[in-house]
LUMSE-625129 format. One record per residue (C-alpha): residue number from 1; residue in three letters; x, y, z. Coordinates in Angstrom, 2 decimals. Each point is the difference from the previous one (the first is absolute). Layout:
N
{nr = NUM | rest = ALA | u = X | v = Y | w = Z}
...
This chain:
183
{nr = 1 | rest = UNK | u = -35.68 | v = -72.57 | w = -41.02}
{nr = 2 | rest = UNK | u = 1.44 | v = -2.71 | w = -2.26}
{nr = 3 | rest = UNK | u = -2.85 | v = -2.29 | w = -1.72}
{nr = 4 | rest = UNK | u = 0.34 | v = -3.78 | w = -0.73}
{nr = 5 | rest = UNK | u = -1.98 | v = -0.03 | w = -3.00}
{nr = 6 | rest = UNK | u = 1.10 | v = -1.89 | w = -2.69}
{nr = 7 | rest = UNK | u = -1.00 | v = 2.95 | w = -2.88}
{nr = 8 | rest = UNK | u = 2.89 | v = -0.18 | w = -2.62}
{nr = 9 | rest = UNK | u = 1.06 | v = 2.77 | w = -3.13}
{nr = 10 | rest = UNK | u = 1.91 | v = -0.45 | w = -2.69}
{nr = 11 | rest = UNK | u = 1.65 | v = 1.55 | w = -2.54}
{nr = 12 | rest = UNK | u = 0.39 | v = -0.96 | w = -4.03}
{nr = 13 | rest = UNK | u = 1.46 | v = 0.57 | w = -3.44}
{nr = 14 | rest = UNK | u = 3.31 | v = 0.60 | w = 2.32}
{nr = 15 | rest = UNK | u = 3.49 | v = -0.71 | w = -1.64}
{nr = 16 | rest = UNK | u = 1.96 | v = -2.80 | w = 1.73}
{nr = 17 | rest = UNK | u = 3.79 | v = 0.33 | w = 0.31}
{nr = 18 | rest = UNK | u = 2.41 | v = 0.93 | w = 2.15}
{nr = 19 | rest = UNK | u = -0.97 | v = -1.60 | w = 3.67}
{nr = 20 | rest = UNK | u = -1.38 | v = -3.78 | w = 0.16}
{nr = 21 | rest = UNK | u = -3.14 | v = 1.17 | w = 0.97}
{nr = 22 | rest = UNK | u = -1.83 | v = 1.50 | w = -2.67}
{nr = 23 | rest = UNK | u = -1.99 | v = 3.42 | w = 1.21}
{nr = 24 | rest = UNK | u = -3.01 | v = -1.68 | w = -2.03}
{nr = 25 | rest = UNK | u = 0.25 | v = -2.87 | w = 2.45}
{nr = 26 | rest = UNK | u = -0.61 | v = 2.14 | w = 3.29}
{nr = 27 | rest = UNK | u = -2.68 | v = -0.28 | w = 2.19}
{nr = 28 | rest = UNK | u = -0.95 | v = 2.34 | w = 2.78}
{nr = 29 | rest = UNK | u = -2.74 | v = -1.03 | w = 2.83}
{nr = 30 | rest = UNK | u = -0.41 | v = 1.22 | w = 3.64}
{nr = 31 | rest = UNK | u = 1.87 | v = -1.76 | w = 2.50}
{nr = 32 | rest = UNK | u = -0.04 | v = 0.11 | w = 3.78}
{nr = 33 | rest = UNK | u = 1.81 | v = 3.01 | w = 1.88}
{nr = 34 | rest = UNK | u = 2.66 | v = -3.14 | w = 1.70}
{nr = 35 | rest = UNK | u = 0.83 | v = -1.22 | w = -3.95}
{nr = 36 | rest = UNK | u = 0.55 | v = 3.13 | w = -1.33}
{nr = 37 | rest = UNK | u = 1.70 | v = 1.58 | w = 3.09}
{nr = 38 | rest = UNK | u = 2.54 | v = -3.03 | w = 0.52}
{nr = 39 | rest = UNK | u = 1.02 | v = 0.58 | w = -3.54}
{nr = 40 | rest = UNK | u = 0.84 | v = 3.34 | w = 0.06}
{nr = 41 | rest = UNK | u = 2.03 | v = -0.14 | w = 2.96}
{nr = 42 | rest = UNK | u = 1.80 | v = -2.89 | w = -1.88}
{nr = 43 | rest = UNK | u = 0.48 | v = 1.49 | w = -3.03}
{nr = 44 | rest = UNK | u = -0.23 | v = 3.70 | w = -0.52}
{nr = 45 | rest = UNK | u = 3.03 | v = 2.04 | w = 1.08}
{nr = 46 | rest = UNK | u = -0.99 | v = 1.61 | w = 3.04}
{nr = 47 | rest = UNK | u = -1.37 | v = -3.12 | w = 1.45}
{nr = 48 | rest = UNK | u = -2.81 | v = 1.46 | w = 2.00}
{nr = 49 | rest = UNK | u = -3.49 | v = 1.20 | w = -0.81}
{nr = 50 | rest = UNK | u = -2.72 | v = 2.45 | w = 1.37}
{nr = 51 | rest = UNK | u = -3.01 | v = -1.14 | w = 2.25}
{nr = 52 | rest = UNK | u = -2.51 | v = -2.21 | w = -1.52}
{nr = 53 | rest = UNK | u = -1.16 | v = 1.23 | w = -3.28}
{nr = 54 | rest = UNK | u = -3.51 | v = 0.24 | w = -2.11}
{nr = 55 | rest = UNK | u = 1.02 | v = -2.17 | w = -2.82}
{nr = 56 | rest = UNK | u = 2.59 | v = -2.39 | w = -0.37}
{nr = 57 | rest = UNK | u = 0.50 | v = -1.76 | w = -3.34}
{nr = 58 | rest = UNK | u = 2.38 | v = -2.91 | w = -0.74}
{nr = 59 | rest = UNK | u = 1.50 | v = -0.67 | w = -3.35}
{nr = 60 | rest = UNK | u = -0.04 | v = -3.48 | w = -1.70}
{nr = 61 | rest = UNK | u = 1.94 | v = -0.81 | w = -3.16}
{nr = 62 | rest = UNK | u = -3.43 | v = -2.33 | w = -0.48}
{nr = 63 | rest = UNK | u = -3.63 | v = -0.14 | w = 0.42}
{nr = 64 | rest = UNK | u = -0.37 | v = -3.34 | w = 2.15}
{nr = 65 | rest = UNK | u = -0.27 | v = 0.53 | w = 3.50}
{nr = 66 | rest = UNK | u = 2.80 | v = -2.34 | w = 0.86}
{nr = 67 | rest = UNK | u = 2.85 | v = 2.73 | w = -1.85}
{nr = 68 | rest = UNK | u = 2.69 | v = 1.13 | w = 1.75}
{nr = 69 | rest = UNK | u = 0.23 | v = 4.05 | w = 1.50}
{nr = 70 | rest = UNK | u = 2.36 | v = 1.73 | w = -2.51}
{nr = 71 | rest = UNK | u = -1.08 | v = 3.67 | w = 1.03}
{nr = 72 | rest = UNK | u = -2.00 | v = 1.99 | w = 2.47}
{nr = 73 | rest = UNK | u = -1.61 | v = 3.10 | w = 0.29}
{nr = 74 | rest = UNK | u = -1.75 | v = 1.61 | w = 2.93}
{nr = 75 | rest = UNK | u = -2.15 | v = 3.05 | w = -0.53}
{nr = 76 | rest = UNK | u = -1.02 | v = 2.04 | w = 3.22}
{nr = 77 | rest = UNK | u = -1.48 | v = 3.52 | w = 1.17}
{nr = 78 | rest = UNK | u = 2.46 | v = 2.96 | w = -0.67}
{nr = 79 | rest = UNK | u = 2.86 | v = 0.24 | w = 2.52}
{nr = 80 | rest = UNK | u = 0.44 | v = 3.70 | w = -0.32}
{nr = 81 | rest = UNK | u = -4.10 | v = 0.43 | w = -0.56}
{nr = 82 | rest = UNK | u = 0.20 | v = 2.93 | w = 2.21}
{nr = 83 | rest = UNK | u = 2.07 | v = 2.01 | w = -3.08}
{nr = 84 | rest = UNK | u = -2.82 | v = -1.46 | w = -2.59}
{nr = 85 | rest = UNK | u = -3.09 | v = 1.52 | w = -0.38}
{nr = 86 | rest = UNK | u = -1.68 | v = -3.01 | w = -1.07}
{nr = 87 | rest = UNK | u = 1.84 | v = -2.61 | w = 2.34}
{nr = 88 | rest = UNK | u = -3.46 | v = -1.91 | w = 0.68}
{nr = 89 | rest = UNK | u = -0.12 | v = -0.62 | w = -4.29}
{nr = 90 | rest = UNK | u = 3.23 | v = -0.67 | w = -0.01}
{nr = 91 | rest = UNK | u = 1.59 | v = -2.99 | w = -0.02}
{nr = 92 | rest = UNK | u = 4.04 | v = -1.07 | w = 0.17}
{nr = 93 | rest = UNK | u = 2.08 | v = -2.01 | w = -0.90}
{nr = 94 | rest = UNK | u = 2.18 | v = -0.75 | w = 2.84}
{nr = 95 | rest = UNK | u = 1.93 | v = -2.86 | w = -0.97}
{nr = 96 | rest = UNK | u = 0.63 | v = -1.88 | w = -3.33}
{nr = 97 | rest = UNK | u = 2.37 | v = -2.72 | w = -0.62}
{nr = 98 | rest = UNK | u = 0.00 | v = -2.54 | w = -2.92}
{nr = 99 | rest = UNK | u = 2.74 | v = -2.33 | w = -0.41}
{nr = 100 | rest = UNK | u = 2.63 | v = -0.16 | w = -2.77}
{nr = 101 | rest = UNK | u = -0.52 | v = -2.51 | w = -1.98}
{nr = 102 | rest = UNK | u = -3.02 | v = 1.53 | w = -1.68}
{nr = 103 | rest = UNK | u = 0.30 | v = 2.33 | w = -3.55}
{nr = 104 | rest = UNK | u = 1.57 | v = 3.29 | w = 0.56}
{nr = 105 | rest = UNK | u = -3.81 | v = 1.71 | w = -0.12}
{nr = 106 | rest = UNK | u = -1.64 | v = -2.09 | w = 2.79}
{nr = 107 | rest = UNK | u = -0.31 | v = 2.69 | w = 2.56}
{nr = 108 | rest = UNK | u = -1.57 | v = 2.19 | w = -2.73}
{nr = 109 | rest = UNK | u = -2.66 | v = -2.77 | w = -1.02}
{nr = 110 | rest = UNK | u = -0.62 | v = -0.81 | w = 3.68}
{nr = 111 | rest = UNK | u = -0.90 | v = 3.81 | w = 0.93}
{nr = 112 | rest = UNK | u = -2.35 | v = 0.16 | w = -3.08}
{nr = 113 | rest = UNK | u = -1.70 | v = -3.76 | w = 1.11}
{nr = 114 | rest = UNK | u = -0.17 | v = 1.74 | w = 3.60}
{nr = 115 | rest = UNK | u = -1.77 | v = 3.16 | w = -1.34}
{nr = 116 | rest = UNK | u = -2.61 | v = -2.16 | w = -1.63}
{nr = 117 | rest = UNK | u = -0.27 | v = -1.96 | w = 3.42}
{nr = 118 | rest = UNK | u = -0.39 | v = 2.96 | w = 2.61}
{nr = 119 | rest = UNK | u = -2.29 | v = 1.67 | w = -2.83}
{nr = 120 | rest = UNK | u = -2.54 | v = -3.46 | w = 0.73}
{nr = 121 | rest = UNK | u = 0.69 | v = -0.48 | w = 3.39}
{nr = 122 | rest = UNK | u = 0.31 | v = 3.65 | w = 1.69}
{nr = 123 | rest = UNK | u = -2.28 | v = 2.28 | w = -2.35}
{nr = 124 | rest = UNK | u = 0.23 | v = 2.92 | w = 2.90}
{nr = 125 | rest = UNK | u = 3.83 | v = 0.53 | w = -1.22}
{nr = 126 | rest = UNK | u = 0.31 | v = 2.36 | w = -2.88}
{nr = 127 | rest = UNK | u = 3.79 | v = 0.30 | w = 0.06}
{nr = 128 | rest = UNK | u = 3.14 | v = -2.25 | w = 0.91}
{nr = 129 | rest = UNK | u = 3.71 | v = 1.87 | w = 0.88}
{nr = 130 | rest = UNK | u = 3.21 | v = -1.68 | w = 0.81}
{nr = 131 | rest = UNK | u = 3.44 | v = 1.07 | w = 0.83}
{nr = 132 | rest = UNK | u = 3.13 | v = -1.07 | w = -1.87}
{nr = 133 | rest = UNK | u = 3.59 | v = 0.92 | w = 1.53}
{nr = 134 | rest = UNK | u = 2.10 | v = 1.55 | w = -2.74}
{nr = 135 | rest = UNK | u = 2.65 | v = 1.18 | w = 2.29}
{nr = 136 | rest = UNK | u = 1.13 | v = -3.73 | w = 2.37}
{nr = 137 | rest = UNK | u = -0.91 | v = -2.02 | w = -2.75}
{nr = 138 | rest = UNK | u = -0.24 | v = 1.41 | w = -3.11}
{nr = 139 | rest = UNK | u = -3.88 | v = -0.81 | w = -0.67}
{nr = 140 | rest = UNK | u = -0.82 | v = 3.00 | w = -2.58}
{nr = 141 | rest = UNK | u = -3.36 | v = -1.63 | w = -0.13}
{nr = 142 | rest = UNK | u = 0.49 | v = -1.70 | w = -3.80}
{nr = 143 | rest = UNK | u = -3.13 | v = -2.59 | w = 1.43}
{nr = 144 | rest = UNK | u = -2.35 | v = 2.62 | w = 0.83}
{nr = 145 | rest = UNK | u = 0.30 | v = 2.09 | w = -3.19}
{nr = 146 | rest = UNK | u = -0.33 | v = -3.11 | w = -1.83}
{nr = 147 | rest = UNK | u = -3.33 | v = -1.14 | w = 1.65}
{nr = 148 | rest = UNK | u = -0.96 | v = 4.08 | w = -1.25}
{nr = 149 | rest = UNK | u = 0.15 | v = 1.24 | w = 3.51}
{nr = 150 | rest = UNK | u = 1.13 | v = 3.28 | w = 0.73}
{nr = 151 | rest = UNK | u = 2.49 | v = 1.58 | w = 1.81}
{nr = 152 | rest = UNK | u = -1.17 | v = 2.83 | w = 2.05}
{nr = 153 | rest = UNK | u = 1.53 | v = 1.28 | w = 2.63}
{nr = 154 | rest = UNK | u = 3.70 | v = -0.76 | w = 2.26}
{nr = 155 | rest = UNK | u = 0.72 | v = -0.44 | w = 3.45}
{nr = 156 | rest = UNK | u = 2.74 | v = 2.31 | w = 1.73}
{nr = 157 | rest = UNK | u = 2.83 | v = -1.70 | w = 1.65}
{nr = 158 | rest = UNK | u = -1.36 | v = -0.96 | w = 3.29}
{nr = 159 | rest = UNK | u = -0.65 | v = -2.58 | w = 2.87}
{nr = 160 | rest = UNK | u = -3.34 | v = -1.67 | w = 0.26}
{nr = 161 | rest = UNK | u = 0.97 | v = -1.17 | w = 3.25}
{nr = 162 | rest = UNK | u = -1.08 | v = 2.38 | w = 3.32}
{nr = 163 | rest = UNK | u = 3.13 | v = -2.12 | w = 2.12}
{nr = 164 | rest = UNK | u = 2.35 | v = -1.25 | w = -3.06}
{nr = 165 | rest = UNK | u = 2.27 | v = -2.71 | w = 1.26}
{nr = 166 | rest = UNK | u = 3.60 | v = 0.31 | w = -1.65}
{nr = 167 | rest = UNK | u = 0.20 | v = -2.66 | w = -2.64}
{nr = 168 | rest = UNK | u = -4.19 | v = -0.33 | w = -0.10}
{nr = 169 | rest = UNK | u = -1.09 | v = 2.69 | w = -2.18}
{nr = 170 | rest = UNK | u = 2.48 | v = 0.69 | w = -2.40}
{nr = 171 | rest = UNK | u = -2.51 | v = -0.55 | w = -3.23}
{nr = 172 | rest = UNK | u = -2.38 | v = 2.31 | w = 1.50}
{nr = 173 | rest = UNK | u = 2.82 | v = 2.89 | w = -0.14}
{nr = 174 | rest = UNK | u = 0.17 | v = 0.19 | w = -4.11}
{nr = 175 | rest = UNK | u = -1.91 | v = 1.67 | w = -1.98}
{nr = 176 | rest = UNK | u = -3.33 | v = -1.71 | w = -1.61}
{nr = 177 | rest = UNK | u = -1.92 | v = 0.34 | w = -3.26}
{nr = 178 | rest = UNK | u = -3.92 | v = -0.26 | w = 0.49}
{nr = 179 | rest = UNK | u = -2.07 | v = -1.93 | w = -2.70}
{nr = 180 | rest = UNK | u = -3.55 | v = 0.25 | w = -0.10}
{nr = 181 | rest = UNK | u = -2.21 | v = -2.19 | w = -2.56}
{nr = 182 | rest = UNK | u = -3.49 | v = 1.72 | w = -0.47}
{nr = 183 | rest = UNK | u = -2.37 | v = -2.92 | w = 0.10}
């Protein structure tokens, strides 16, 4: 479940350039299920998100509590933790959308802040995965290699769905690459 502490992370010695935001300038802190869900559906491209999640962290382009959402992220328990063998370690990331006006490395930074966060705040997890589509949109997974995950595995075209409606699950038809960060 989504916490409403107030714990922030940063990160430093980070190059500006390239968005208005500067990476060095992001915060991330846990924010409630609502925030972070409402954002999602707002922003990110499919516009929908899974069942309430274990951690949900909002990104701030400052450290004062009044700043404005500029990204969210919400970690939750493996959707396909029957295929993993250590689905109750695991932890995914099921959703991740930071907007555009930050440098071209935010989403990088952000998943290395969130790695130091979940390490403090969920010491039970000893690995994170997450899925990025290369086939609908052309995510080859640039932000995970960056933030030294590792790709290990690939889904097979396929429908998550047991009673796809036409139009509903087209993204869940492509092909996936896994990530997994050891933690």
């Amino acid at each position: 479940m989504c916490a409403d502490s107030v714990m922030t992370s940063t990160v430093s010695n980070q190059e500006t350039g390239g968005g208005l935001i500067p990476t060095s300038a992001l915060h991330l802190r846990p924010i409630p299920w609502h925030v972070a869900r409402g954002f999602i559906i707002e922003h990110h491209y499919l516009h929908r998100v899974a069942p309430m999640q274990r951690l949900c962290l909002g990104v701030f382009a400052h450290k004062y509590l009044g700043a404005n959402l500029i990204g969210a992220m919400l970690w939750g328990n493996p959707i396909a933790a029957n295929r993993l063998t250590r689905g109750d370690t695991t932890l995914e990331l099921t959703r991740m959308y930071i907007m555009d006006n930050t440098t071209k490395n935010a989403e990088s930074r952000c998943l290395a802040i969130a790695t130091r966060i979940i390490r403090q705040r969920l010491p039970d997890i000893t690995d994170l995965i997450a899925y990025s589509d290369v086939e609908e949109r052309g995510h080859k997974g640039t932000i995970y290699k960056a933030a030294g995950w590792v790709n290990d595995s690939h889904t097979k075209s396929m429908s998550w769905a047991k009673h796809p409606r036409p139009g509903k699950d087209r993204e869940s038809n492509t092909r996936k690459l896994r990530w997994r960060k050891m933690l």
